[in-house]
N, C-alpha and C positions, 0 to 999 in steps of 0.2 A: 673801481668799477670793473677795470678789463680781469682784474684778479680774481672778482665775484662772477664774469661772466665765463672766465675760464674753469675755474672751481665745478658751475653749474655742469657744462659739457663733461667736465671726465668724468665728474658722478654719475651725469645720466647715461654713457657709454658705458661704467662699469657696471649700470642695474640692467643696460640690455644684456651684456657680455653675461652676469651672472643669470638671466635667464635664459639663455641660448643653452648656456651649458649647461642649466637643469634639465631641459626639453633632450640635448642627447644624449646626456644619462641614461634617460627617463626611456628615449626609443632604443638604446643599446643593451639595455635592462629586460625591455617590455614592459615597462610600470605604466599600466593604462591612466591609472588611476595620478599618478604624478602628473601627467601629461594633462588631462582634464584639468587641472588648475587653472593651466597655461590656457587655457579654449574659453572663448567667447562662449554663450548659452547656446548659438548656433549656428553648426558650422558647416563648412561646404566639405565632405570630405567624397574623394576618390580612391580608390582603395583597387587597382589593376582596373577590371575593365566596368567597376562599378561606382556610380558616383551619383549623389544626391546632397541634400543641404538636411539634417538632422539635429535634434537637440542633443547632449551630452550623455544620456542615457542610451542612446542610440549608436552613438560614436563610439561607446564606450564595447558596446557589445560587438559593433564589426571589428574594431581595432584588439581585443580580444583573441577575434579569430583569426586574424591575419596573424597574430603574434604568436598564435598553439599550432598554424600552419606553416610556419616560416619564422625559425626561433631566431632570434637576434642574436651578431655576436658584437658589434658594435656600429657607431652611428657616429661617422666625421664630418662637419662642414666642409663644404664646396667653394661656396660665392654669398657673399651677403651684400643688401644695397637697401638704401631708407630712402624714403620721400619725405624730406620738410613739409614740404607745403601741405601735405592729407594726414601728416602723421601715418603714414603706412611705410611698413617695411616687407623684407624677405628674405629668405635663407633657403638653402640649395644643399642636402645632404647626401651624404655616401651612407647607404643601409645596407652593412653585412648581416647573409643570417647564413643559415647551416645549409641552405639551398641555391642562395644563391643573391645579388647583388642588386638593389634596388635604389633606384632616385628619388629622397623626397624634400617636396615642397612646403614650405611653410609661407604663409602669406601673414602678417599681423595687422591691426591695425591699433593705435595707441587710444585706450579708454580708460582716463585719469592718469595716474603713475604707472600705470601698466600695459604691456605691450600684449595683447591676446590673439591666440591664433582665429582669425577668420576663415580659413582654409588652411587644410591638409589634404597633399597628393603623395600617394604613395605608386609610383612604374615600376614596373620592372626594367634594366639597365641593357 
């Protein structure tokens, strides 16, 4: 039993770990469209000094333009921390781009085997 309960934990730490690192791929890229995968159907997103709750069509078009105004040159995690109890987590990113240096937020919340982003905030640093 402890071996079937241990087994479970590293597998599910290794499907969050490989979806973290798609998502900074994805922001170190610009691949909007990677990054929608990762997203709930709607999301709260902040984008500097703009923020509303939009569907992924929407997201898709701000995050777009923050990406053709501020090219990306990579995107390293910061701090990561989970909540048992809600099934919700978060992550804390370093956003290089050719302008200059931004913080962003990722909030998830866990819907089946999958961890999807409820919010994204993107500051400037």
């Amino acid at each position: 039993m402890k071996t079937f309960l241990w087994s479970f934990l590293i597998i599910s730490y290794m499907t969050v770990d490989q979806d973290m690192e798609s998502i900074y791929r994805a922001m170190s890229a610009g691949e909007v469209d990677q990054l929608l995968t990762q997203m709930d159907d709607q999301v709260e997103l902040h984008v500097l000094n703009h923020q509303t709750i939009y569907n992924k069509q929407l997201v898709r078009t701000h995050l777009q333009k923050f990406f053709q105004d501020h090219k990306p040159k990579s995107c390293q995690p910061i701090h990561q921390g989970n909540n048992k109890s809600d099934e919700t987590s978060f992550s804390i990113a370093k956003l290089m781009t050719e302008d200059g240096e931004y913080r962003v937020f990722f909030y998830f919340k866990q819907q089946g085997e999958k961890n999807l982003i409820q919010e994204l905030r993107i500051d400037q640093n």
